[in-house]
VOBA-1610 file (N, C-alpha, C; in pm, whole numbers, padded with zeros to 5 digits, always signed):
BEGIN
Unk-08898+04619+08339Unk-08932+04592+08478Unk-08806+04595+08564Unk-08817+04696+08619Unk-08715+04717+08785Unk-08697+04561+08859Unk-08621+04469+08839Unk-08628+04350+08876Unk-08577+04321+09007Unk-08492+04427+09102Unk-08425+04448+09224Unk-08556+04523+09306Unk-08602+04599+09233Unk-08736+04684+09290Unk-08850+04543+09321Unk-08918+04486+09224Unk-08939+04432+09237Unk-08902+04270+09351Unk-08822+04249+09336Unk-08775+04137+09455Unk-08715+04211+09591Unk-08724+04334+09607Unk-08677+04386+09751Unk-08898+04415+09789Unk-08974+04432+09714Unk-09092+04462+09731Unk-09172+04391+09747Unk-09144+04253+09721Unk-09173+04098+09759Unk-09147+04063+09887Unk-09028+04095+09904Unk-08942+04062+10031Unk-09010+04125+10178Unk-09037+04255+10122Unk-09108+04310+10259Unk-09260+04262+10262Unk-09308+04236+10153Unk-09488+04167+10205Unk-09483+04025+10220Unk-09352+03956+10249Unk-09372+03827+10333Unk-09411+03716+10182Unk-09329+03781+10102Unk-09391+03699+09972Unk-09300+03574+09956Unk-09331+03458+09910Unk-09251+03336+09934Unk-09119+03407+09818Unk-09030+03325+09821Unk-08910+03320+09715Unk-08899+03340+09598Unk-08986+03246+09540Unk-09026+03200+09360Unk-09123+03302+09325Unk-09164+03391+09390Unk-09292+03480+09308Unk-09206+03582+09231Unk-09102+03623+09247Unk-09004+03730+09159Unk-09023+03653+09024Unk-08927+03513+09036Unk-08910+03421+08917Unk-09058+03402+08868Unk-09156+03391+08910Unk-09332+03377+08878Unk-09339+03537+08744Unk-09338+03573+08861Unk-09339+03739+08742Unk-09256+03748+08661Unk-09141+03689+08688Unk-09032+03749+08555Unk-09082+03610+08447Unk-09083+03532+08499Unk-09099+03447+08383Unk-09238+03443+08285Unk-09382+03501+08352Unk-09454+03585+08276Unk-09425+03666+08174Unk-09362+03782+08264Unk-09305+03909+08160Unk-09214+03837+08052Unk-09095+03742+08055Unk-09011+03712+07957Unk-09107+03665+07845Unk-09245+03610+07871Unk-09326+03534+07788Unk-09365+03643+07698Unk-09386+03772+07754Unk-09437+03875+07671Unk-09584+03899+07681Unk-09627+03872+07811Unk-09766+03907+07840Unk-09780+04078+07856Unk-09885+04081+07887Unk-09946+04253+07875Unk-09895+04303+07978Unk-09926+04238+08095Unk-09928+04297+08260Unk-09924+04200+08330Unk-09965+04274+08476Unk-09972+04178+08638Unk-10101+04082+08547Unk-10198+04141+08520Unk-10296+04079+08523Unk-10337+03942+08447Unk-10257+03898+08381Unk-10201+03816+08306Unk-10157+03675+08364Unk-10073+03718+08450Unk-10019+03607+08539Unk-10095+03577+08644Unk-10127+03458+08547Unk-10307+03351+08658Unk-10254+03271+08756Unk-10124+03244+08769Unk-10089+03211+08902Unk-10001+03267+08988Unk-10011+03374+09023Unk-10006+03476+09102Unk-10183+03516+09170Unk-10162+03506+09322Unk-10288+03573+09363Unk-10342+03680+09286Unk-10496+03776+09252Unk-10546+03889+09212Unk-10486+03968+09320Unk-10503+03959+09449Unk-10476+04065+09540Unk-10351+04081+09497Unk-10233+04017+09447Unk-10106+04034+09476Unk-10097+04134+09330Unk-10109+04071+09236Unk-10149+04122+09085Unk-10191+04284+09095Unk-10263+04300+09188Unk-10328+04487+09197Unk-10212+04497+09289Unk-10148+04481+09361Unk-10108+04523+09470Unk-09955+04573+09380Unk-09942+04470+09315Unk-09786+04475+09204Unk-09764+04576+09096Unk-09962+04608+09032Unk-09972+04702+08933Unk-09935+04832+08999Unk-09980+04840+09130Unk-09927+04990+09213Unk-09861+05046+09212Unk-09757+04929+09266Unk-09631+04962+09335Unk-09517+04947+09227Unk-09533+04819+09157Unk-09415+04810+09088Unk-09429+04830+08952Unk-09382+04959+08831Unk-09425+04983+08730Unk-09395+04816+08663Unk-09446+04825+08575Unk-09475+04698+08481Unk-09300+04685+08403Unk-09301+04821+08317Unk-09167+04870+08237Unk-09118+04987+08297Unk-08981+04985+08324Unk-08885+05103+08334Unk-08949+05234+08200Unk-08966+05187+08097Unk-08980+05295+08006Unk-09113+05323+07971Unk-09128+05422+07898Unk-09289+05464+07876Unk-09266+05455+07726Unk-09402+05419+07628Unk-09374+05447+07447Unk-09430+05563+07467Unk-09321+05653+07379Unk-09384+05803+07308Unk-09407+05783+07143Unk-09330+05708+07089Unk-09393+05699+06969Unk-09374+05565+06910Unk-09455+05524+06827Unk-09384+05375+06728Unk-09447+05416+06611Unk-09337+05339+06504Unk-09357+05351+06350Unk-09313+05251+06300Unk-09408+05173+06155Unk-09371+05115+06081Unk-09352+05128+06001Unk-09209+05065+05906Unk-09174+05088+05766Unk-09294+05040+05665Unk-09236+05084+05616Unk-09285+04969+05469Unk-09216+04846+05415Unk-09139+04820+05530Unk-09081+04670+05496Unk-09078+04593+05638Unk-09200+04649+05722Unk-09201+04585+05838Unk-09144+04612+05963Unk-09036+04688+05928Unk-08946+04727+06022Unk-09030+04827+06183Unk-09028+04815+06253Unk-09101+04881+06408Unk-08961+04980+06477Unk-09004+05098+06468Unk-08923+05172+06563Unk-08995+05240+06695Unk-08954+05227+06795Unk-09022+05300+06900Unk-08886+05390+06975Unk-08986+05520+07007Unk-08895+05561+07094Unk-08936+05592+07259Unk-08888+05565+07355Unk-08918+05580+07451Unk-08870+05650+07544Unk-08907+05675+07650Unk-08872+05804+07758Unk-08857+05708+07925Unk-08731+05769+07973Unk-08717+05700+08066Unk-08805+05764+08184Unk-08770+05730+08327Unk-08868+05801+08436Unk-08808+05896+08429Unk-08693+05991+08420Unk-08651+06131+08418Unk-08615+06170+08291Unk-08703+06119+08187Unk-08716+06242+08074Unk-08649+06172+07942Unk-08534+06104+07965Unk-08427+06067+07878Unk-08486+05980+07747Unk-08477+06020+07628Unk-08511+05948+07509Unk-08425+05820+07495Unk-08484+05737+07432Unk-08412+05581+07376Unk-08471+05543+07322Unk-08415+05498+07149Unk-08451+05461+07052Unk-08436+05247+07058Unk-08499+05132+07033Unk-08480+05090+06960Unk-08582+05027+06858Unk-08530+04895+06805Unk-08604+04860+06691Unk-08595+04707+06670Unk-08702+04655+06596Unk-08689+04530+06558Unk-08726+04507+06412Unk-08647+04440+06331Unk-08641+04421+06179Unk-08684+04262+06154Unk-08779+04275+06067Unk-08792+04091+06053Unk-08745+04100+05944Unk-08733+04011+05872Unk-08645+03895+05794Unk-08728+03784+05714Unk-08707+03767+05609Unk-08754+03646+05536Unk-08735+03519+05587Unk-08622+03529+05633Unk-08589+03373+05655Unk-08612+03330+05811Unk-08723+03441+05887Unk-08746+03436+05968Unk-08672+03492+06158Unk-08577+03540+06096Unk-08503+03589+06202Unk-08638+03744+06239Unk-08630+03741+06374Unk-08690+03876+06414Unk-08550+03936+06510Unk-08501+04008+06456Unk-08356+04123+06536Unk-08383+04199+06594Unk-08339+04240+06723Unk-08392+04358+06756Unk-08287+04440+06790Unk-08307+04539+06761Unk-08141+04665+06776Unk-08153+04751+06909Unk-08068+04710+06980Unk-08050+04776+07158Unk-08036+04861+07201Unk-08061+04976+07197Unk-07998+05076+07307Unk-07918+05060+07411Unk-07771+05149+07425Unk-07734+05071+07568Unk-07719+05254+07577Unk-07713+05354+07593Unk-07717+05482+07627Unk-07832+05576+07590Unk-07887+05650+07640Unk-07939+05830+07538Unk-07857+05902+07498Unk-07860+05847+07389Unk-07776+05931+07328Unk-07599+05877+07282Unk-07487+05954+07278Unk-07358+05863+07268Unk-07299+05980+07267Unk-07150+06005+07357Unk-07074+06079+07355Unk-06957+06078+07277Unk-06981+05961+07218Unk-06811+05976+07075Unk-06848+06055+06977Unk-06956+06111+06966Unk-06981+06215+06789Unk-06905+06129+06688Unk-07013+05992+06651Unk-06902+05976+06534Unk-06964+06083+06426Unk-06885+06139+06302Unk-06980+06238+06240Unk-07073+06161+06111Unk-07064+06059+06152Unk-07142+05975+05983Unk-07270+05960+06094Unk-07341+05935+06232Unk-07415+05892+06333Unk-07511+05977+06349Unk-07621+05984+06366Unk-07717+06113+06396Unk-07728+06097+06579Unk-07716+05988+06648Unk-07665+05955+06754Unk-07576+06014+06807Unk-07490+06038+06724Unk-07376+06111+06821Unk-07400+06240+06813Unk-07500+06302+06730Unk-07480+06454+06694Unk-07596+06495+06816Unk-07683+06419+06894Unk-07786+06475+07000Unk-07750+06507+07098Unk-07801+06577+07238Unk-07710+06493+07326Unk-07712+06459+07384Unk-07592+06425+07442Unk-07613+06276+07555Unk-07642+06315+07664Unk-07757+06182+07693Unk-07812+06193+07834Unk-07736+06125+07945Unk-07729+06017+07955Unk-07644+05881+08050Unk-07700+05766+08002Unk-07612+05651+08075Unk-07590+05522+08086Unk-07740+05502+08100Unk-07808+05411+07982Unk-07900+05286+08108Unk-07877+05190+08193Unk-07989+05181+08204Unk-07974+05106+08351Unk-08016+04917+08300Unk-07969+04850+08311Unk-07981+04669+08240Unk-08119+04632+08220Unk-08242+04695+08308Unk-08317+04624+08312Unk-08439+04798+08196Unk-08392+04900+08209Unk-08413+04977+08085Unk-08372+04947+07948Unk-08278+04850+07943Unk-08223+04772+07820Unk-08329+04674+07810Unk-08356+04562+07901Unk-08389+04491+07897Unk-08550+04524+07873Unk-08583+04613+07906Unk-08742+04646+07866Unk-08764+04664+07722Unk-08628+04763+07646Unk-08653+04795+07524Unk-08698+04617+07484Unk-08618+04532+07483Unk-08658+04374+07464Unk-08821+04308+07471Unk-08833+04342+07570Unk-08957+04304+07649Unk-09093+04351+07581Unk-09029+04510+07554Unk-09180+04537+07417Unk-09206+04492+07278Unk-09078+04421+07245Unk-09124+04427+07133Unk-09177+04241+07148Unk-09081+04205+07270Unk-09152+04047+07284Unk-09281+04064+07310Unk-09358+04157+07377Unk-09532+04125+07392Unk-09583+04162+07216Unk-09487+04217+07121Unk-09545+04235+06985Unk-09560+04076+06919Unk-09473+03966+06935Unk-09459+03836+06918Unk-09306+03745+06945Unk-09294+03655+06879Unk-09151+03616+06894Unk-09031+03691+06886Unk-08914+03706+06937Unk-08764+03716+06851Unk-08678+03658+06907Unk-08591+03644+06809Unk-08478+03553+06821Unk-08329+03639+06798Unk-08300+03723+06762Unk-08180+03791+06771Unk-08185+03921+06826Unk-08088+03970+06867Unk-08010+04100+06898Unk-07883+04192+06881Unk-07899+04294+06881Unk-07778+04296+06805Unk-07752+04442+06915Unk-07681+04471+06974Unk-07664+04614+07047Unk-07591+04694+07008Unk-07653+04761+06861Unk-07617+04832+06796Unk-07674+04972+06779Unk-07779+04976+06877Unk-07893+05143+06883Unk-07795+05258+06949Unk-07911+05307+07011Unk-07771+05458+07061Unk-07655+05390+07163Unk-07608+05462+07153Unk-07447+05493+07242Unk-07390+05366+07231Unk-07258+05328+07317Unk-07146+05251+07349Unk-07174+05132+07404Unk-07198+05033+07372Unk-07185+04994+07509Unk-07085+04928+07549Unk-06969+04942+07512Unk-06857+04951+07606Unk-06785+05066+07690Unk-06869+05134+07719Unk-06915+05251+07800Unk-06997+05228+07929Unk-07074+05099+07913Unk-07183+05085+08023Unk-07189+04910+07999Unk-07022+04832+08027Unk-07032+04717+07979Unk-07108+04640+08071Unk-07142+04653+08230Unk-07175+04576+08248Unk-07298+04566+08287Unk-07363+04689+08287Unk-07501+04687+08239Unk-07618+04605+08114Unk-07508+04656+08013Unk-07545+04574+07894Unk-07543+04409+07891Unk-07435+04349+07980Unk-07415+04226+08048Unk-07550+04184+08089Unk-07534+04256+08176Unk-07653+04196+08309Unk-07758+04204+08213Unk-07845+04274+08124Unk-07924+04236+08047Unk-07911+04117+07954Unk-07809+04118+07863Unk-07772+04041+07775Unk-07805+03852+07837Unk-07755+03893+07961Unk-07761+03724+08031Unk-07918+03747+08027Unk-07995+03824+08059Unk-08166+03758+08046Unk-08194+03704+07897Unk-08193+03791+07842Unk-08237+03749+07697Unk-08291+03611+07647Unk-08135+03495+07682Unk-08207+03355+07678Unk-08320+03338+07699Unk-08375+03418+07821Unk-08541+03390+07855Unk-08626+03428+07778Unk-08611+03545+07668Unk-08675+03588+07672Unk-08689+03554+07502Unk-08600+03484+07474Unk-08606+03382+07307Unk-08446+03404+07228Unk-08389+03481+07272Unk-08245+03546+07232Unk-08134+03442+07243Unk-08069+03349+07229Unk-07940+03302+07281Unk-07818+03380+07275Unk-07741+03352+07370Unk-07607+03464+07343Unk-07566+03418+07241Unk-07535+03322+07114Unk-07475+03317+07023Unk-07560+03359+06920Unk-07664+03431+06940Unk-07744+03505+06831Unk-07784+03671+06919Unk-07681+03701+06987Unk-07670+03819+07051Unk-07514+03892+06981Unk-07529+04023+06974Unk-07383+04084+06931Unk-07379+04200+06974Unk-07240+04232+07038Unk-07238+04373+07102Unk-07153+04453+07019Unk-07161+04542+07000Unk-07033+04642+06889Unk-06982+04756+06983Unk-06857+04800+06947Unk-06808+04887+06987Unk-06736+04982+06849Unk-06710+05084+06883Unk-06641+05146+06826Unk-06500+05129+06860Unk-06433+05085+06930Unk-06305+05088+06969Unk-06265+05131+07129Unk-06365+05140+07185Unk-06376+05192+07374Unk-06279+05069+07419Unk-06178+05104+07392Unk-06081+05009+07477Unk-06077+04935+07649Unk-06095+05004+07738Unk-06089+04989+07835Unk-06251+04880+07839Unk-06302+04883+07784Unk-06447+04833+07786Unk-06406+04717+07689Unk-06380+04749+07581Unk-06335+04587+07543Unk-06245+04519+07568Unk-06148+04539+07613Unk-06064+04466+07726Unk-06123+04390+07781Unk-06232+04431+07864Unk-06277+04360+08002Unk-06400+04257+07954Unk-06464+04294+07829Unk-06546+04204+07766Unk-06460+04077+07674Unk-06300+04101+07611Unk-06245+03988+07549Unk-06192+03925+07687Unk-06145+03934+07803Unk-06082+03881+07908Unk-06191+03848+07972Unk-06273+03887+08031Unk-06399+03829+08127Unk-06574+03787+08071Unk-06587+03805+07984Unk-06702+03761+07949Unk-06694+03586+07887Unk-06753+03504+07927Unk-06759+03382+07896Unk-06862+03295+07820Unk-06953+03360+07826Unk-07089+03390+07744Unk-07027+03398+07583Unk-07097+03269+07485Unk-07081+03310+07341Unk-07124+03396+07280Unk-07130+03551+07330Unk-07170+03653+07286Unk-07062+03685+07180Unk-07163+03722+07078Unk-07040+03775+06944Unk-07015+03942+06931Unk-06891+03979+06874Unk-06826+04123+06939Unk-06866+04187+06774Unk-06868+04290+06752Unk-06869+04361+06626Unk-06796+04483+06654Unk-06696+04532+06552Unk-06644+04632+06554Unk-06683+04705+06467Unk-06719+04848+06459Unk-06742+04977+06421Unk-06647+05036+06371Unk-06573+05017+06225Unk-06433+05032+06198Unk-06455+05145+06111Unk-06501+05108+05984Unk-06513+05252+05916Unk-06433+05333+05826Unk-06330+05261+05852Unk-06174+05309+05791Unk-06073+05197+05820Unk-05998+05220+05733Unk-05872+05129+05703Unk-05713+05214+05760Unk-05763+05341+05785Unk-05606+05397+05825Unk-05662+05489+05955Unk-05574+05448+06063Unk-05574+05579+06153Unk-05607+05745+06124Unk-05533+05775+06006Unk-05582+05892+05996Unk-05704+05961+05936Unk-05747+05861+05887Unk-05886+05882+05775Unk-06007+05891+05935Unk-05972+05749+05986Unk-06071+05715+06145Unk-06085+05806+06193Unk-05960+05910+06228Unk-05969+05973+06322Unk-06055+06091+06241Unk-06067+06128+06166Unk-06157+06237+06112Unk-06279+06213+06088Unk-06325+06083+06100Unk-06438+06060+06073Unk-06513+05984+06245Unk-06442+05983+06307Unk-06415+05895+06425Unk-06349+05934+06545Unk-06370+06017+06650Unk-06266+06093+06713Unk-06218+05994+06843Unk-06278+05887+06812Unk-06238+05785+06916Unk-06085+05739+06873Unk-06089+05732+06797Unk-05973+05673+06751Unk-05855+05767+06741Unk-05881+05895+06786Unk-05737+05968+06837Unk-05670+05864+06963Unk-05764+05810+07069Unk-05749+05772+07183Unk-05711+05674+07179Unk-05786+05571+07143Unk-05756+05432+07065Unk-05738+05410+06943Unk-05619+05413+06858Unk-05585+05406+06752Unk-05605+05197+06726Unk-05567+05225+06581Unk-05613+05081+06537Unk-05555+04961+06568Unk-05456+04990+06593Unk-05339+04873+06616Unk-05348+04807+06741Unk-05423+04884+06878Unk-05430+04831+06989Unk-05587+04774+06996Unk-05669+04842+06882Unk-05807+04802+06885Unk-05799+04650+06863Unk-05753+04646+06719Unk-05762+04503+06656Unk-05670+04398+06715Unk-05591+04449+06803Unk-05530+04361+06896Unk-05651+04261+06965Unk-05709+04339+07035Unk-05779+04309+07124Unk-05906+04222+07039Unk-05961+04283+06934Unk-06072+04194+06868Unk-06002+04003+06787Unk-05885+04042+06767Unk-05801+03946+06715Unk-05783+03857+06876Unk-05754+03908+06974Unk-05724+03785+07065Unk-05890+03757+07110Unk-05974+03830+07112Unk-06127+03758+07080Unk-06111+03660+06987Unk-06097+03674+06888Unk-06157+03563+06779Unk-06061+03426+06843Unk-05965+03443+06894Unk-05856+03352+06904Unk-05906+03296+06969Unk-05998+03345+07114Unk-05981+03283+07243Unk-06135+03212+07221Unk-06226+03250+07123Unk-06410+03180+07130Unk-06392+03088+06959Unk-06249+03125+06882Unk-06296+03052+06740Unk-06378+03137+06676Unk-06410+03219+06637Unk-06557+03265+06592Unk-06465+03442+06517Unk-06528+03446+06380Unk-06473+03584+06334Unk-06570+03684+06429Unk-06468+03798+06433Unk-06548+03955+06500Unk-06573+03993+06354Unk-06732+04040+06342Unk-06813+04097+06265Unk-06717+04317+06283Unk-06740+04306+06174Unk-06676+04463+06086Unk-06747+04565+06033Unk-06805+04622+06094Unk-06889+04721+06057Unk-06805+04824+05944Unk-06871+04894+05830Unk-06796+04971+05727Unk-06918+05029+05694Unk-06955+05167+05707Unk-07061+05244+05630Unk-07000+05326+05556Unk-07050+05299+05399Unk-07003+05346+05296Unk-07046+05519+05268Unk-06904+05561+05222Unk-06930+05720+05258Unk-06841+05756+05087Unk-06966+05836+05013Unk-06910+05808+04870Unk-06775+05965+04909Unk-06709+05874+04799Unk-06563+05974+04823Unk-06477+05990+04926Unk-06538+05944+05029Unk-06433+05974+05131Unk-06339+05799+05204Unk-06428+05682+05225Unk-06367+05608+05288Unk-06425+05465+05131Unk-06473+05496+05038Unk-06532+05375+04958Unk-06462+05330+04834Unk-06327+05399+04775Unk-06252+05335+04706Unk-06205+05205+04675Unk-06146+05146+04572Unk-06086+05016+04590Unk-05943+05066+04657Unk-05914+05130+04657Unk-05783+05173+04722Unk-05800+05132+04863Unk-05925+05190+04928Unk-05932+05177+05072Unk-05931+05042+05093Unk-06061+04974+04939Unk-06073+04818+04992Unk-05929+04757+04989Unk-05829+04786+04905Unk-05721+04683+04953Unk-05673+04714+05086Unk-05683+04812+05077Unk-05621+04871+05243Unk-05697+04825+05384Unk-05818+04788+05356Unk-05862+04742+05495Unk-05835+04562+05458Unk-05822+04536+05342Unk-05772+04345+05348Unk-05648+04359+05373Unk-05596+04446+05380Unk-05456+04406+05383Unk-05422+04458+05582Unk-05496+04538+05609Unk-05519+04557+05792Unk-05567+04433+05872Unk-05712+04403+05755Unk-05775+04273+05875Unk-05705+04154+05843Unk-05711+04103+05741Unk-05646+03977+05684Unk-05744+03866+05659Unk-05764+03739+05652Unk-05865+03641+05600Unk-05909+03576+05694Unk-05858+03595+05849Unk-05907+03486+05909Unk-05951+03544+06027Unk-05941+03680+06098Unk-06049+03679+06193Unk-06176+03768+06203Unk-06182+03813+06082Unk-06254+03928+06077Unk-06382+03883+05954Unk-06500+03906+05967Unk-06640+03928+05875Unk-06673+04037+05837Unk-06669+04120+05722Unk-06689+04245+05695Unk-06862+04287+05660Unk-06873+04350+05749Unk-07046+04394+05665Unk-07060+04537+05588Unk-07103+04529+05486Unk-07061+04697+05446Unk-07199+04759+05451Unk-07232+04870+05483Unk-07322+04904+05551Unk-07365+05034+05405Unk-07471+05045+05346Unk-07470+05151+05288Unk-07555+05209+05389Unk-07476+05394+05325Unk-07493+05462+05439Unk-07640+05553+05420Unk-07724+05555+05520Unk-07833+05634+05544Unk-07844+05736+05576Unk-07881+05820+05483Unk-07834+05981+05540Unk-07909+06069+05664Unk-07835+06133+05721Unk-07787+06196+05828Unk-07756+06301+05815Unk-07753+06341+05744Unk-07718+06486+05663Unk-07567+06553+05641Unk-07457+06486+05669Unk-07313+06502+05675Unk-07245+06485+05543Unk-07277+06377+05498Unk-07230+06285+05366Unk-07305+06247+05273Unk-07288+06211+05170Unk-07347+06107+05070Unk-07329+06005+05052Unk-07439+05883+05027Unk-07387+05731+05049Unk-07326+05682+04899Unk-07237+05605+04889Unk-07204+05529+04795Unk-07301+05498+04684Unk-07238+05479+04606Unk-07358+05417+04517Unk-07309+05270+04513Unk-07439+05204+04420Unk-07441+05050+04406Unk-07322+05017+04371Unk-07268+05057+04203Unk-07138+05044+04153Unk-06981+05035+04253Unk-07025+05151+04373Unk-06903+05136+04410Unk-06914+05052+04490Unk-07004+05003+04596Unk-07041+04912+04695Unk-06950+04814+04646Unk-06978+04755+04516Unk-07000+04649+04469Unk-06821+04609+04414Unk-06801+04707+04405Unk-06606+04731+04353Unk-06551+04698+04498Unk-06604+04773+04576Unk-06541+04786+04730Unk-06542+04615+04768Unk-06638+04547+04745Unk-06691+04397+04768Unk-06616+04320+04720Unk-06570+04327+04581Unk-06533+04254+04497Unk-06370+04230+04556Unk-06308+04336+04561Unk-06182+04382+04661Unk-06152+04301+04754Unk-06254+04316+04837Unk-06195+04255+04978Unk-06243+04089+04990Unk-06295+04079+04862Unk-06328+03933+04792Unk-06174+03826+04780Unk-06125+03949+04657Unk-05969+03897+04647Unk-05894+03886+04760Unk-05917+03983+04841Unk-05819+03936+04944Unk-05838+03847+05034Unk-05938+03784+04977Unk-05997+03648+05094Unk-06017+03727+05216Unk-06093+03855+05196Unk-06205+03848+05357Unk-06316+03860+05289Unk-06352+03753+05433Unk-06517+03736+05417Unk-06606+03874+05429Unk-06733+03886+05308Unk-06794+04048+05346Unk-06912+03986+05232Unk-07006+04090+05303Unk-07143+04086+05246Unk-07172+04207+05263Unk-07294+04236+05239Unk-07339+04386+05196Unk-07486+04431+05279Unk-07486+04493+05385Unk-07566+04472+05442Unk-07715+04520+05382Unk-07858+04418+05455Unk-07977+04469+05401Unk-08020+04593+05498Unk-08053+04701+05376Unk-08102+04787+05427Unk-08239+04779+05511Unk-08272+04836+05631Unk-08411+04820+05710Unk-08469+04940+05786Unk-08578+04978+05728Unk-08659+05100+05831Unk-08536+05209+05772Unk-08516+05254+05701Unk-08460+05398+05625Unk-08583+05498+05636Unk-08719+05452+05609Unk-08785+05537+05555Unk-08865+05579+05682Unk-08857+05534+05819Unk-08864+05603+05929Unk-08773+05585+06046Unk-08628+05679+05945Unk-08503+05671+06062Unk-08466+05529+06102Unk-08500+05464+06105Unk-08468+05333+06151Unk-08348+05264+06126Unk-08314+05315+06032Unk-08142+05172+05987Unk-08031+05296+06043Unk-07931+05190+06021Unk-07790+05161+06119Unk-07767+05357+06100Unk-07729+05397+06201Unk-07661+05540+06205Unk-07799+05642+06187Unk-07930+05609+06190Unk-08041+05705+06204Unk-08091+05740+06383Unk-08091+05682+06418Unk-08127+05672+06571Unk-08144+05817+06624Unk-08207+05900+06605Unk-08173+06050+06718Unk-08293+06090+06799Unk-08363+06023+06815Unk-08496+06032+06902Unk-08552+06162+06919Unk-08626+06120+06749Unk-08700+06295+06687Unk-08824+06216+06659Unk-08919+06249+06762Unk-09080+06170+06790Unk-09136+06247+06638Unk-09221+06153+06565Unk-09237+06216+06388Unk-09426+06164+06426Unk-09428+06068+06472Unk-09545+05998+06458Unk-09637+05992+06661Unk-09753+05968+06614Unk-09852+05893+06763Unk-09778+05780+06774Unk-09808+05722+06879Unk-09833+05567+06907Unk-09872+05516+06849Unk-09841+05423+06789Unk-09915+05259+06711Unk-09958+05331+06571Unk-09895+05467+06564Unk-09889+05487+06344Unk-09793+05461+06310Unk-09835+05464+06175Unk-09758+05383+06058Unk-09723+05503+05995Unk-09578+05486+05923Unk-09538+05600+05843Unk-09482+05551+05704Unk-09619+05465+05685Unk-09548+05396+05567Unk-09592+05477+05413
//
């Protein structure tokens, strides 16, 4: 929901103050529509379905795993695809994975994301819708803005959404934004954001030169000024920056590498997640054995790391599948 559209469209029919907050706080509930919200006039309710679309985005397709997992992809008002998703959890967490672009202009080459191409920036409250659908599906409680593109590319878009969320069941300390290393964008999120939003880095490699071949961001921003910046994060909120690592057999998954990235991050500000990798068609993922060597590694070196659960593989859905290739109708299952 266009939420500026909306309160400039209020404004001209003489509508009191609180009816914006009336509707938004409906919609955060996760109702269907106008029609929903019983205290709001009917006349106003038709008059709102008219004029003001309900969602910025339209569903072109949704699919469920076989482990629950929901992917939808959607189309903005001029055409633009955006993938995200929500994964439940045993222990009850419902996550939902963000879109903050169509698409992503860093090509990382392990990403099916980066290999489409890019459309532009969303817009906060096109973020905020991806949210909004899956809240009329039922509860959630986390986020993680990890779907297509940067969003330290479009930081303060992703902001201005991120601050709704609370409403909508999310707290910022169960919210996380990742970057790949977009410096100029994380700068301005470790210095000005005040919000206990937690940062994740997209690392991938342990040496500049390995990154940069697998990573072309990191010609630009090399590592030393990255982890600067995630290190005076952890300093300035207390809290480790989460470490993204998708395991790529032969090329970045050795114990060699693992001493090499404990001996880069060190024990105290960094959480490692190792990501086995979902193919994309570039690479081959690790196997269990090595996962598990790579783990053991960065065990000894006293950093913290776990192994991430795989979710929605089996319709594109987990970390680095994202390329908004419609497979299914609406509301099928591709299980």
């Amino acid at each position: 929901m266009d939420l500026l559209l909306l309160d400039s469209w209020l404004k001209e029919r003489g509508e009191p103050g609180y009816r914006a907050l009336q509707v938004w706080e409906w919609a955060a509930r996760g109702v269907p529509g106008y029609d929903a919200m019983t205290n709001l006039p009917r006349a106003l309710r038709e008059s709102l379905d008219a004029a003001v679309p309900f969602s910025t985005l339209a569903v072109e397709t949704q699919r469920e795993s076989s482990d629950g997992t929901i992917k939808v992809l959607f189309r903005t008002h001029d055409g633009h695809p955006v993938e995200a998703v929500l994964m439940t959890y045993r222990d009850g967490r419902r996550s939902l994975c963000l879109s903050s672009q169509s698409g992503c202009p860093l090509t990382c080459t392990f990403c099916a994301t980066g290999q489409m191409a890019f459309g532009r920036n969303l817009t906060a409250f096109e973020i905020l819708d991806q949210a909004l659908h899956f809240r009329r599906l039922g509860d959630v409680n986390h986020a993680v803005f990890m779907g297509m593109g940067e969003p330290m590319l479009n930081l303060d878009e992703v902001l201005r959404a991120a601050r709704r969320l609370p409403d909508v069941g999310i707290t910022h300390r169960r919210t996380t934004i990742s970057t790949v290393g977009w410096l100029p964008g994380l700068k301005k999120f470790v210095d000005e954001v005040d919000e206990p939003i937690r940062l994740a880095l997209s690392l991938h490699a342990p040496t500049d030169e390995l990154r940069s071949a697998i990573m072309p961001v990191n010609e630009r921003y090399p590592l030393d000024a990255v982890l600067a910046e995630c290190r005076k994060h952890a300093a300035r909120v207390n809290r480790r920056v989460f470490v993204e690592y998708v395991m790529l057999a032969d090329v970045n998954d050795s114990v060699e590498h693992a001493r090499a990235l404990g001996e880069l991050l060190g024990p105290d500000d960094f959480k490692v997640n190792l990501i086995p990798y979902n193919p994309t068609g570039m690479y081959d993922g690790s196997s269990r054995d090595r996962i598990a060597a790579f783990r053991d590694a960065l065990s000894r070196a006293r950093v913290p790391v776990t192994v991430r659960l795989t979710r929605g593989r089996d319709i594109e859905a987990a970390c680095g599948q994202l390329a908004a290739a419609p497979r299914e109708r609406v509301g099928a299952n591709a299980r």
